[in-house]
Phi, psi and omega in degrees: 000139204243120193245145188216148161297162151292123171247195200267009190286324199281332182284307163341292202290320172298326170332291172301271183333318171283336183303339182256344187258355178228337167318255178353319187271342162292333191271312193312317185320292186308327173312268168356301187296339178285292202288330148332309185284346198244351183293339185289291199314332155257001166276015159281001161322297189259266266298313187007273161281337173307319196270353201054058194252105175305173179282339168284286164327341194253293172352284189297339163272351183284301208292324194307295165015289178261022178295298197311319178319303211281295192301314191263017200276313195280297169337295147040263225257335172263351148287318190293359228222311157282243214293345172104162152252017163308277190317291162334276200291321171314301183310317153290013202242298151339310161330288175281006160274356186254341179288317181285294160343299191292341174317305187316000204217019207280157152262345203198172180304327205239008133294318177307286179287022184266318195262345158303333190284314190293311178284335134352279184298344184247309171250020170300350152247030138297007159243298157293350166296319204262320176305324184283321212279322158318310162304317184285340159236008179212126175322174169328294213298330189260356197270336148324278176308312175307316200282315242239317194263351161292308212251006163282000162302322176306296183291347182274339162277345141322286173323312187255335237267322196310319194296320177321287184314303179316345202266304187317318182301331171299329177290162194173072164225145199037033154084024173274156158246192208295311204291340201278314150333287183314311179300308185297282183332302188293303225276322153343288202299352204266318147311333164297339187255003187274333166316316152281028158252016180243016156243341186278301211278159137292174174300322216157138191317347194261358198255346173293058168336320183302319171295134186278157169291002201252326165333286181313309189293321190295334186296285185309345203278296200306282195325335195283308191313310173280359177252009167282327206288324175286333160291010170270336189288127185299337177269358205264174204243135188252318173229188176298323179274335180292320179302342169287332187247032179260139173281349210277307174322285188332312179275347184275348188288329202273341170297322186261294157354251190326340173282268195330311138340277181285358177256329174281345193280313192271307162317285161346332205236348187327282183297349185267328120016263169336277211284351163289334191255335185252013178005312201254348171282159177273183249238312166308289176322291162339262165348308170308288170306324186299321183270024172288315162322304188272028187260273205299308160000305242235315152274313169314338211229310169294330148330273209285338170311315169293315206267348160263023172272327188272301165296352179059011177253152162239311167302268177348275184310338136292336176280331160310290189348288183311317174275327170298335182281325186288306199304319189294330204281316178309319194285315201305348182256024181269329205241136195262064162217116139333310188284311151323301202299307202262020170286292161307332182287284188287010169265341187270334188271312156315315163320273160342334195259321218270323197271343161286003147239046092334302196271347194269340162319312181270326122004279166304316167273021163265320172259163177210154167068274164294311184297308210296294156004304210245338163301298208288323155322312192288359211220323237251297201313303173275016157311285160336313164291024163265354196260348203252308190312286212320273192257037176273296180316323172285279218292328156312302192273007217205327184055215183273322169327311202056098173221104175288306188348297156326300205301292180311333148325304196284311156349284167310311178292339148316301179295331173280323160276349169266355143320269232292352170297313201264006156312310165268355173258004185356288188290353159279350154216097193287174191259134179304338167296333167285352195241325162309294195322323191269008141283316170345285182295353173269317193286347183283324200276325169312305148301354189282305202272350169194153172324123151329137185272173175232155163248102195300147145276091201287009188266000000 
């Protein structure tokens, strides 16, 4: 038997492992959870008119969401803390599928937002949950690519979900219509999956039969190192209540609030959008075009995911987003070609998308342990209530006409200002080269203050 420190090959090697047994299940999850939320945008195709449903009225059910979100998201994440994340996130991934199902079955408008809100309340710890439980198998340095390929889910229910709906929207069975079918088909599939998600996940790397033992110990060795090293940090948060009294929490909320307002703002409205600009297509088409945005997504966030783990920059690369994501969405109200307009509309909408997985990389290396549970809940909730402004505000502002113009302004100037924080904020998004330095300096003094541990290999 051959004894070794952990080094970075064994860290490495958890990395490839964890990325086929846990990844996927975390992407499916986020999948399920984008097309569930998003199906009323294209069943406000019908539901509208079927329900008598106003432009106002339906801007509060898309937005009521995150009310529901916002209030249970932090409570949540501090039960899941308690009780795991197995056990937890199942129970909310099961919940809001069965709540999406009952959607199929509203008599009326303000049933709807009764169960948009509910459907909320479930899943709002389902993202900062699967962010914290991140922390917990994988370092800094790897939690960007974990980060990047968990949140390509977004754009890929973009991608599959528009086409999906439109084919479902079509249907007229057993006396059901398209939209009601939409709701059910999604809210199935989300029970179901919340079921293997209570036998696939563990507790925790140590609870991971599948992880080899030199793996684990290289795991645990990395994760121990960094969370002395984040107590070096000037930013960082020691329990949940000091992050309430951090100003650094605070900016990271407005940073995320303003991404959110233009990118929920604009999505939510997207297909009705289309079809103001697009007359003549059908409800398939529509779905189609809708999932173009998320086609460059999809590449913009795996590109800039690589280059910001291999460059260690982070403030830049949000702050391009952000401003690029303004620009495109202003020029689209510049140009009197449709086709132009709505070019921009999805280079902006790719920004935007690119830049909310992005941006939660820097979040994560500042808090730990508590904060992290109830900070990163606390950024992700009240942010999210930008998911409530966007599109409350746009069904206001667009009125019964549906005139976007106002809206989309008022949008861009949202996306511009969550550019333009991190431009000013340097030390709220360090470099992976700043966190290396400050483990370094945890390991030197470790080794200073005791013997190298040794870690048997059992391989």
């Amino acid at each position: 038997m051959t004894s070794v420190h952990p080094t970075s090959e064994y860290a490495d090697s958890a990395f490839r492992i964890i990325s086929r047994r846990l990844l996927p299940l975390f992407l499916i999850g986020q999948l399920l959870m984008n097309i569930d939320r998003s199906s009323i945008s294209y069943a406000a195709l019908q539901i509208n008119e079927t329900l008598g449903i106003s432009a106002e009225m339906f801007g509060l059910a898309a937005g009521i969401f995150f009310i529901g979100y916002a209030l249970f998201e932090v409570p949540s994440n501090l039960v899941l803390q308690r009780v795991g994340a197995t056990k937890w996130i199942g129970i909310l991934v099961f919940g809001w599928g069965v709540v999406t199902a009952l959607q199929a079955f509203v008599p009326n408008g303000e049933v709807l937002i009764g169960l948009r809100f509910l459907m909320g309340a479930f899943e709002g710890g389902f993202t900062p949950g699967v962010i914290y439980t991140i922390t917990l198998w994988l370092p800094s340095a790897q939690r960007g690519r974990a980060l990047a390929l968990t949140l390509l889910a977004v754009p890929l229910a973009g991608m599959i979900g528009g086409p999906i709906a439109g084919l479902l929207m079509g249907l007229q069975w057993l006396g059901l219509d398209g939209w009601q079918w939409l709701f059910l088909m999604a809210g199935g599939a989300t029970t179901v999956f919340a079921i293997a998600w209570f036998r696939l996940v563990p507790a925790g790397p140590e609870a991971a039969g599948w992880l080899p033992a030199a793996e684990r110990a290289a795991l645990r060795h990395s994760l121990e190192l960094e969370r002395e090293a984040q107590a070096l940090d000037p930013h960082s948060s020691k329990s949940f209540l000091h992050a309430l009294r951090t100003w650094p929490v605070w900016v990271y909320t407005l940073t995320y609030f303003t991404i959110c307002v233009g990118y929920f703002g604009t999505f939510f409205w997207l297909p009705q959008i289309i079809k103001k600009g697009f007359a003549s297509v059908s409800t398939l088409e529509n779905g189609l075009l809708a999932a173009i945005p998320f086609v460059i997504a999809m590449v913009t966030m795996t590109v800039l995911g690589r280059s910001q783990d291999r460059t260690g920059d982070r403030r830049w690369h949000l702050a391009a987003l952000g401003i690029v994501s303004a620009l495109a969405l202003a020029s689209s109200l510049l140009v009197s070609s449709h086709v132009i307009g709505f070019a921009a509309l999805c280079i902006a909408i790719a920004c935007a998308l690119t830049f909310i997985a992005l941006f939660w990389a820097s979040p994560m290396s500042v808090l730990t342990a508590t904060a992290a549970a109830g900070g990163i809940a606390l950024i992700n909730c009240m942010g999210n209530l930008g998911g409530f402004v966007g599109p409350y505000f746009a069904g206001i502002l667009a009125g019964e006409n549906h005139e976007f113009a106002r809206a989309t302004a008022f949008f861009a100037g949202s996306l511009l200002i969550a550019g333009i924080i991190p431009v000013f904020f340097k030390g709220l998004f360090p470099s992976l080269s700043d966190i290396a330095r400050r483990t370094e300096l945890v390991r030197e003094s470790t080794e200073v203050a005791e013997p190298r541990s040794i870690v048997a290999d059992p391989r």
